[in-house]
N, C-alpha and C positions, 0 to 999 in steps of 0.2 A: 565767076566770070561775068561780066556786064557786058549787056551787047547794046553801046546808043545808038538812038537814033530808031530803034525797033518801035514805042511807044514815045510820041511825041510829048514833051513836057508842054504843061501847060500851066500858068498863071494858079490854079489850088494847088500844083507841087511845087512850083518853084518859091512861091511864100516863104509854105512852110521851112523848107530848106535854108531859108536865110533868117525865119525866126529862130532857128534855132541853131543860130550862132550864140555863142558865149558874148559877141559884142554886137551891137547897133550898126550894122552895114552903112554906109554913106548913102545905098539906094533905098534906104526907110526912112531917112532924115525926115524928107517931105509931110510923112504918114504922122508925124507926131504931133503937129497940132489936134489931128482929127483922133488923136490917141489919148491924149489929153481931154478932148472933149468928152471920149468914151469915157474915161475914168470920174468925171463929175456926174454924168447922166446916169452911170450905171450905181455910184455911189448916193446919189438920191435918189433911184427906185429903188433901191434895198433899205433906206432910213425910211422910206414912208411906206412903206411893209410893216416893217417894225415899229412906226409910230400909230400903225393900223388907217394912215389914211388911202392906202389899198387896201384891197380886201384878201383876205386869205384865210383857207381853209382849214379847219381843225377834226380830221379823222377820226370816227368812234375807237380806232385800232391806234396803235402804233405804229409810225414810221419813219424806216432807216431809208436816207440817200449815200447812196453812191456815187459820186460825182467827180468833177476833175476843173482845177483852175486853169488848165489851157485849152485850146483847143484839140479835137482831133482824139480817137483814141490812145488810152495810154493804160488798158485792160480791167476796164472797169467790167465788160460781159463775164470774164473771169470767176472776176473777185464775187459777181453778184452769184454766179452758182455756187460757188463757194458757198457763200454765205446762206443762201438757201438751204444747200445742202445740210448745214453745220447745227442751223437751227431746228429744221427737223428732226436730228436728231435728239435734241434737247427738248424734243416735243411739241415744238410750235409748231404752226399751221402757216405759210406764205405764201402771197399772192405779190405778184409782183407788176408792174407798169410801167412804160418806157412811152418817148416820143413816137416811136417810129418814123425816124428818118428816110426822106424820100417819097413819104403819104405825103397828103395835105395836112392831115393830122385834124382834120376838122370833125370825122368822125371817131366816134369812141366804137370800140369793137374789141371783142377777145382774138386771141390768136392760137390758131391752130396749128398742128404740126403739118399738116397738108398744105394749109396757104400760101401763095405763092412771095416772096420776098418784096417783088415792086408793089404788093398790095399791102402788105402790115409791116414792112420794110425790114432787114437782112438781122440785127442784131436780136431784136424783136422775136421772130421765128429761130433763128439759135435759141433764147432762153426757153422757147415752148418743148423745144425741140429734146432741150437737155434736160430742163429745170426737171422736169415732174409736178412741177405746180401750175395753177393759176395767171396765165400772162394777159394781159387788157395794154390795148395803146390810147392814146389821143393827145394831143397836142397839149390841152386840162389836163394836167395828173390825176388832179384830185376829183374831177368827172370821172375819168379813170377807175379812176379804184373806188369809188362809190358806185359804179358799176359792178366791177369786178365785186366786192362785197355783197350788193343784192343778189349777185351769182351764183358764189359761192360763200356764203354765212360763217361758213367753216373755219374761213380766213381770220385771223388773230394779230398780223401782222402783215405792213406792207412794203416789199422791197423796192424802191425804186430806182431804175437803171439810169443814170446821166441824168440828174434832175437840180444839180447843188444850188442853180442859177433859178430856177423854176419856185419861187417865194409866194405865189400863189397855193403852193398846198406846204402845210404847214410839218415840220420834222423834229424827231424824238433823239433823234442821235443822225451825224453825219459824219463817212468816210471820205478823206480827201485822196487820190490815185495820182501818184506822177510815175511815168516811165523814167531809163535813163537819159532822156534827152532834158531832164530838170523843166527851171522855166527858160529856157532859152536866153533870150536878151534880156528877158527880165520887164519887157515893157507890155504895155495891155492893146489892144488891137485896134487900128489896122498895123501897128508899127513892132508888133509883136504877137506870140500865141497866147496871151494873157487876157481871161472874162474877164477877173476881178486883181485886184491887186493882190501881193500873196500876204498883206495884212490879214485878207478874211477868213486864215488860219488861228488866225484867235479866238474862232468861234465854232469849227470843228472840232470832234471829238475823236480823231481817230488820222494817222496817215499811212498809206501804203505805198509802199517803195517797188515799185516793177523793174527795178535795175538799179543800177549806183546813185545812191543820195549827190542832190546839189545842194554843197555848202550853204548858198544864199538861201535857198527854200528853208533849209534845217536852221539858218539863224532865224529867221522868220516863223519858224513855227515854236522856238522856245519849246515849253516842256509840253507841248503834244505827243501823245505817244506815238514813236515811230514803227515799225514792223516790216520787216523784209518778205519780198511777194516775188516768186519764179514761177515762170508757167514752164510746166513738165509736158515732152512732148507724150505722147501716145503712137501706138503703132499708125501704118498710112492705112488711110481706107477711100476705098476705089468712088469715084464719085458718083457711079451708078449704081453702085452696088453696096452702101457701107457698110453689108456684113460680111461683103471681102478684105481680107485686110491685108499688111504689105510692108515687110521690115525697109530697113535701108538699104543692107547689102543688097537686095535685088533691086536696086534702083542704080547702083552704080555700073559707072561705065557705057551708061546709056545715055542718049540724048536728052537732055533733061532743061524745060523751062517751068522757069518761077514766076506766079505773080502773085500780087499780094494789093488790095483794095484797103491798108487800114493804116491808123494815123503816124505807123509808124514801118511803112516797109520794109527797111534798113534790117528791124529785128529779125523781122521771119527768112530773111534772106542768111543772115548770119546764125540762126539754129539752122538752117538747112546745111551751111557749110560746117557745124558742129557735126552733121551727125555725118561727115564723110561725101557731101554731096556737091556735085560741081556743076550748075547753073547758070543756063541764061536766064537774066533777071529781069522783071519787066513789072515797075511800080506805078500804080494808079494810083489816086487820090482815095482817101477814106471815103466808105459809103460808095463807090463807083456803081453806075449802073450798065451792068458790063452787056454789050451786043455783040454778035456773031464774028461781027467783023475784029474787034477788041483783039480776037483768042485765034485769029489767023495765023500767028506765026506759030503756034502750036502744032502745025500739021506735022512735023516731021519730026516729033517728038514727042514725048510722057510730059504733060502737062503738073506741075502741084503748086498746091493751092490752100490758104488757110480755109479752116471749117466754115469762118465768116463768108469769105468768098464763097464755098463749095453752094451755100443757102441760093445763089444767084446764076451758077455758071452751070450747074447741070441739064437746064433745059436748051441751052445753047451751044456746048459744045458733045459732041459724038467721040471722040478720039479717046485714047487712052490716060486718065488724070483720077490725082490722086491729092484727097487735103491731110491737112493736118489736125488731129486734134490736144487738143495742149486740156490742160487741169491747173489751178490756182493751186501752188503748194506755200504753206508758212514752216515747216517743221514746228519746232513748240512753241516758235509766237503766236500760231494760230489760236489756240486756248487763251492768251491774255485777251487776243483783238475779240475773239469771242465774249471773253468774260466782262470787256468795256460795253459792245455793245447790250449783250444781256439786262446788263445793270439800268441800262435807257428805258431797256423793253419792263422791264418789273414798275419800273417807276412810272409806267404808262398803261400798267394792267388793270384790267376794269373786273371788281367783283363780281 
């Protein structure tokens, strides 16, 4: 159940909502000269990367990006614990570095699981929080993690969260993430959710599917390997408490609102109606910097919330609320996507 009019839509939701039509709205027509421009500009700062007449950086380590050609998350946090995870098992050592969305990003700095989210920003403290490794932010990646390496030595390999656009530090292998809203209209921004054109899947090594493939993407990416990605929920855990935890049945039949801060609220709204759950819904923009005021219609109800969110809203709301945590699952595509990247990491190992 959706209740409008509770959180007022504003111009970063309503965009996205129209980029990600299957067709070119009539009220983006305007956006396309300046969308056009983007796609020349951003098409020659990535040729003079490549030509080295920018500069860009080359790691003593190895490193995999994770990244995504539209805007907005589409689970890349996911995939990167995954992937952390998957490697240590296989013996590597990773450290991993993100923008931190919502800093300035002007300072480099590790991130702690104490820290607070408006300081090393929401996604950022998730990774620290789950990974078990090494996390450093800064706007520089590769400042980043030449930090993060004289930190910790130990590091052998570098994860980076949302950096595909980021050609100042230089990469060993890169994952491309679409959710199932595809690329939308198809067009590059302001006139659609698209960085680059989905041409620049010619030069990725890997794509992850977080919901149903779009046709135009998959002609577009030709024989890139594809790989199907579900994030599996986990039990609920109380937001003050997260080592209280909290099936669904005891959430039903109760006053129940949903928010959800990420690029794609639509989702977490529809596993919540999967697992039996009947909510009011109330979507914010990705990255939200959620205040007191935001989480007022909560009083007279059980508040839930993704894990992303939970990083921000515990010091602000008192009431009863509970997030979600979800896991990156491939079943046995996960060993191929593993074993593509692996192959990058050997080819970059240093005696």
């Amino acid at each position: 159940m959706s209740v409008p009019g509770k959180v007022p839509e504003n111009l970063a939701q309503r965009l996205p909502r129209q980029w990600f039509q299957r067709r070119l709205l009539p009220a983006l027509w305007p956006l396309l000269p300046v969308s056009w421009l983007f796609r020349l500009l951003s098409g020659l700062r990535r040729s003079f990367f490549r030509a080295g007449l920018l500069a860009s950086t080359r790691l003593p380590v190895p490193v995999v990006v994770v990244g995504n050609l539209t805007v907005g998350g589409a689970g890349k946090t996911p995939l990167t614990l995954w992937l952390a995870a998957a490697l240590r098992t296989r013996g590597w050592r990773p450290g991993i570095v993100s923008r931190g969305h919502g800093t300035d990003g002007r300072e480099v700095r590790p991130v702690h699981a104490h820290d607070r989210a408006d300081a090393v920003g929401d996604e950022p403290l998730l990774l620290a929080r789950r990974s078990g490794v090494p996390v450093f932010i800064g706007r520089h990646r590769a400042r980043a993690a030449q930090a993060l390496l004289a930190m910790h030595p130990e590091c052998n390999v570098i994860l980076c969260d949302d950096g595909l656009q980021h050609y100042p530090l230089r990469r060993d292998a890169e994952i491309v993430v679409f959710d199932g809203r595809g690329a939308g209209n198809g067009r590059l921004l302001p006139a659609g959710p698209l960085r680059e054109p989905l041409g620049r899947l010619a030069t990725a090594h890997a794509l992850v599917w977080n919901g149903p493939p779009d046709a135009r993407v998959q002609a577009s990416a030709g024989l890139l390997p594809q790989f199907a990605m579900h994030l599996a929920p986990g039990a609920f855990r109380s937001l003050h408490d997260p080592q209280r935890q909290c099936l669904p049945a005891a959430l039903r039949g109760r006053r129940l609102h949903a928010l959800a801060g990420i690029g794609d609220p639509a989702r977490f709204f529809a596993q919540l109606a999967a697992l039996g759950l009947d909510c009011e819904t109330h979507p914010f923009p990705d990255h939200h910097a959620y205040t007191a005021a935001d989480l007022a219609f909560a009083r007279d109800g059980v508040l839930l919330m993704t894990e992303k969110d939970a990083v921000k809203c515990a010091a602000i709301h008192s009431g009863e609320a509970w997030y979600l945590p979800v896991e990156a699952e491939f079943g046995p595509d996960g060993a191929a996507l593993l074993d593509i990247i692996l192959e990058k990491l050997h080819g970059r190992t240093l005696a």
